[in-house]
N, C-alpha and C positions, 0 to 999 in steps of 0.2 A: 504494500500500500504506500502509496507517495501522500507526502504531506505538504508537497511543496502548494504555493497559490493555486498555478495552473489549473492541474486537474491531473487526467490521466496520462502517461507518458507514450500508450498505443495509440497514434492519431485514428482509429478507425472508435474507440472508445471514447476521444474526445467529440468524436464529431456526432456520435449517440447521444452521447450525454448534454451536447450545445441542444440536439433537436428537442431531447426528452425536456431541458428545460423551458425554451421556448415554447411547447405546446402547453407544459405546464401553467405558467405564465397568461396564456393565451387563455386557456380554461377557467385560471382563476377571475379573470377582468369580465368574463362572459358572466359565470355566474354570477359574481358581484351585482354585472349591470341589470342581469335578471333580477334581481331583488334590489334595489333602488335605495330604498332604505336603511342605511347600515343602522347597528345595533345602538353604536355611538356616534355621532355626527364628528369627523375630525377636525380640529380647526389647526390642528400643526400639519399641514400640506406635503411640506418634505421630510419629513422624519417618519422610521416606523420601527415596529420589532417585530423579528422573525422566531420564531420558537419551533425547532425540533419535538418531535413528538414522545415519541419511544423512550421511557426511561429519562426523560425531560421532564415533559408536562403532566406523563402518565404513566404509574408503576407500571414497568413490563411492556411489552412491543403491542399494538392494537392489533396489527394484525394478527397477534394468535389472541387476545380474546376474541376477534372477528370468525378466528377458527374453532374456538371454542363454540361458540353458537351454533356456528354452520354445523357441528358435529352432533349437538343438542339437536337437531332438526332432520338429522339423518342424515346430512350432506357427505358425511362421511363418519369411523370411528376414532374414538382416543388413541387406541392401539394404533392406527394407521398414521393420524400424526404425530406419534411419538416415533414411527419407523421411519415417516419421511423427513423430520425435524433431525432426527441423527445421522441422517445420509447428507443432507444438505451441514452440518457440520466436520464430517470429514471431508467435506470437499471447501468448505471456506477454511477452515482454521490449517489446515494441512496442504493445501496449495494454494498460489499465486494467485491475481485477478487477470485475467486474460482475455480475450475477444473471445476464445471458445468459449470460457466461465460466463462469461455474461450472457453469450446468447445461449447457453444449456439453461441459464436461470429465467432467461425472457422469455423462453419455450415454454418453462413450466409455467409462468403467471399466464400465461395465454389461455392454459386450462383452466386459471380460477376464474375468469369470467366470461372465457368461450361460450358465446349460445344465451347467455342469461342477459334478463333484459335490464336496462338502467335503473329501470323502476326496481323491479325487484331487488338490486344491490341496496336502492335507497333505501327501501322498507326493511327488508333485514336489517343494516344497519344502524336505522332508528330504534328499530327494538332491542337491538344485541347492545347498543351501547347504556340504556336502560336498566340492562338487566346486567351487564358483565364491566362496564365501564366506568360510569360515573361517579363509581366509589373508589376509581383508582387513580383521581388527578389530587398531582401533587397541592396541599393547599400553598405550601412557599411557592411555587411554581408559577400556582395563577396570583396568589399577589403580585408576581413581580409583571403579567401581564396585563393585570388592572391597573398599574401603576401608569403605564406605559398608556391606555387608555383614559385616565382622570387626564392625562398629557394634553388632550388629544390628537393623541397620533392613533395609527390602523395600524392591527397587529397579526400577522398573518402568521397559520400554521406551516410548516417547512416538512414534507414525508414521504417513503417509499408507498407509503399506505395509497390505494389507488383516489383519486379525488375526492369521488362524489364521498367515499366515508371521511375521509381528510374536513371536508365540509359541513355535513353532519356535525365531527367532532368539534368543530372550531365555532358553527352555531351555536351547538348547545350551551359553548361557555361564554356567548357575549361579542366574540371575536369578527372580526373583521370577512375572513375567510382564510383558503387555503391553499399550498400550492402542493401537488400529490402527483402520486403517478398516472398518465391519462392513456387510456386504453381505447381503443377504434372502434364507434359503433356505428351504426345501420337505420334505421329507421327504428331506432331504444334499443334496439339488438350488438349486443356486442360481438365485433367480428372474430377477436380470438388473434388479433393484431394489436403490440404496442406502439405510442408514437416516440420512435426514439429505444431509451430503455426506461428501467425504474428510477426515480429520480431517489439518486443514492449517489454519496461523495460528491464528485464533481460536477454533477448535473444538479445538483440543490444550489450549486455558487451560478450557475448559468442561470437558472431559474429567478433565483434575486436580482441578477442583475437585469434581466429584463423585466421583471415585474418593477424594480425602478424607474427604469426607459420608458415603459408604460405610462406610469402614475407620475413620474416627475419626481421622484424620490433623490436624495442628496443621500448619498449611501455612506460620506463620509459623516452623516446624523444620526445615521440609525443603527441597530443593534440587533445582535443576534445572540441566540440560546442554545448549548447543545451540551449532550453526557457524552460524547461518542470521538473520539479519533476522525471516523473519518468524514464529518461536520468539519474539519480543519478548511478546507477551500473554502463552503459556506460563511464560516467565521470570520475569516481573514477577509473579508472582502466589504465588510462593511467597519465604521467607525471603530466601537465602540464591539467585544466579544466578551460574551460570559459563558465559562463553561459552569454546569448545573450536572450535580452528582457526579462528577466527571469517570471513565474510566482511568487506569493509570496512565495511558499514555499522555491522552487530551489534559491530563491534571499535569505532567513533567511538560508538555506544550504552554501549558496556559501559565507556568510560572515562568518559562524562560521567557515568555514575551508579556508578561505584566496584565494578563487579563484576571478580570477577575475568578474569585470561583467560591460557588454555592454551591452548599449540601446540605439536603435536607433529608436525606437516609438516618437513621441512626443504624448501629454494626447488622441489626435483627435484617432490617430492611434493606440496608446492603447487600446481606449474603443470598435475601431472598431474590430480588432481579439482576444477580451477579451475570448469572448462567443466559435469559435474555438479550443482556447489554453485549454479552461477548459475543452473539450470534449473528445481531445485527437483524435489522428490519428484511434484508436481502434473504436471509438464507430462509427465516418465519416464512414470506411471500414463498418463497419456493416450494416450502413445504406445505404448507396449503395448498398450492395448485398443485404440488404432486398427489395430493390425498385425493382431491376433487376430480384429477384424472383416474386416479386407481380406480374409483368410485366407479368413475364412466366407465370405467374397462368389464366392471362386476354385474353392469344392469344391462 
């Protein structure tokens, strides 16, 4: 994993990851404008805060409570993603990120929402987060995003998690919207194609910086939030960075360059979304749609 500003050092993964952000970007301004009304009116124009999700704002990755749900509902078993969650970690924690890695893992999100319509991601969603969610945001977390809000500045969610639940999550608290991973639909039907890849690493720093381009944002105003290493490109790219629960590396990052750093774990809660945080939102998606394929393979 490279840390540097850039992004990826495979030009064929930079240029994924440029698309993955810009559609991202583009989705988030659509839906914004579909809804007109934000939650809080901003009156600070160029300034905003961007907040990671996973082990950030929310104990544990959403997307596997998003997989827990879908499991509750038959979509697939526990057993099954606990067999595909540990496949997809010998293959992240024990090898490289490479053009091949990334498109084996794009293949697989392709399953999680191959065929299924927009609507219906939204509806699950609204319920799963109800039921499996909303007792898992961090409260120091969203203070520091209501802070940012009494500002008024817009404060947008940053996530592999595919949009529309990226958006979901980021209504339900108040927030501005989201920028997620956006997947190709059809007439509400999802084709089973990504735009781009998952926005992960260095397609979250593409992603900000067009969703600034967009809105007119001064990026050397605004502020970013992340537990995770490889939020390092996202980070580095605006003013002001805070790492929040940090893993170790992003915490040996954030002191050599003077960012700040919040925890709000104490040791209990730590060791409990340890195993999540080192997983990463990437390998969770993977394993989902691996499950959600198995699924299809058995019916």
């Amino acid at each position: 994993m490279s840390l540097r500003r850039g992004g990826h050092d495979d030009p064929e993964l930079e240029r994924l990851a440029a698309v993955a952000g810009e559609a991202s970007a583009e989705a988030a301004v659509a839906i914004e404008a579909a809804d007109p009304v934000p939650p809080q009116a901003p009156v600070d124009l160029t300034a905003a805060a961007f907040f990671d999700v996973d082990n950030t704002i929310m104990m544990g990755a959403s997307i596997f409570h998003f997989a827990r749900g879908l499991a509750a509902r038959k979509f697939f078993t526990n057993s099954d993603l606990l067999k595909f969650t540990l496949q997809q970690v010998l293959f992240r924690v024990g090898g490289k990120e490479t053009a091949d890695g990334i498109k084996s893992s794009r293949e697989q999100a392709l399953s999680f929402v191959a065929g299924h319509t927009v609507e219906e991601l939204i509806d699950l969603g609204e319920e799963i987060f109800d039921e499996l969610m909303a007792d898992k945001i961090w409260p120091g977390t969203r203070a520091l995003a209501q802070m940012h809000l009494d500002a008024g500045q817009r404060v947008w969610l940053v996530t592999a998690t595919p949009v529309e639940l990226a958006t979901i999550i980021a209504r339900r608290l108040g927030l501005t919207g989201a920028l997620g991973t956006v997947a190709e639909s059809a007439d509400g039907v999802f084709t089973g194609k990504l735009v781009g890849e998952m926005l992960h690493g260095p397609a979250k720093a593409h992603a900000v910086r067009s969703l600034a381009a967009r809105e007119g944002l001064d990026l050397r105003r605004c502020t970013a939030y992340s537990d995770s290493s490889n939020d390092v490109p996202m980070l580095s790219v605006v003013g002001t960075a805070v790492a929040v629960n940090p893993d170790g590396t992003l915490r040996e990052v954030a002191r050599k360059r003077g960012w700040e750093i919040r925890d709000f774990r104490t040791g209990r809660k730590a060791a409990k979304i340890g195993v999540p945080s080192v997983l990463g939102a990437g390998a969770l998606a993977g394993a989902v749609a691996a499950g959600l394929a198995y699924r299809k393979r058995l019916v």
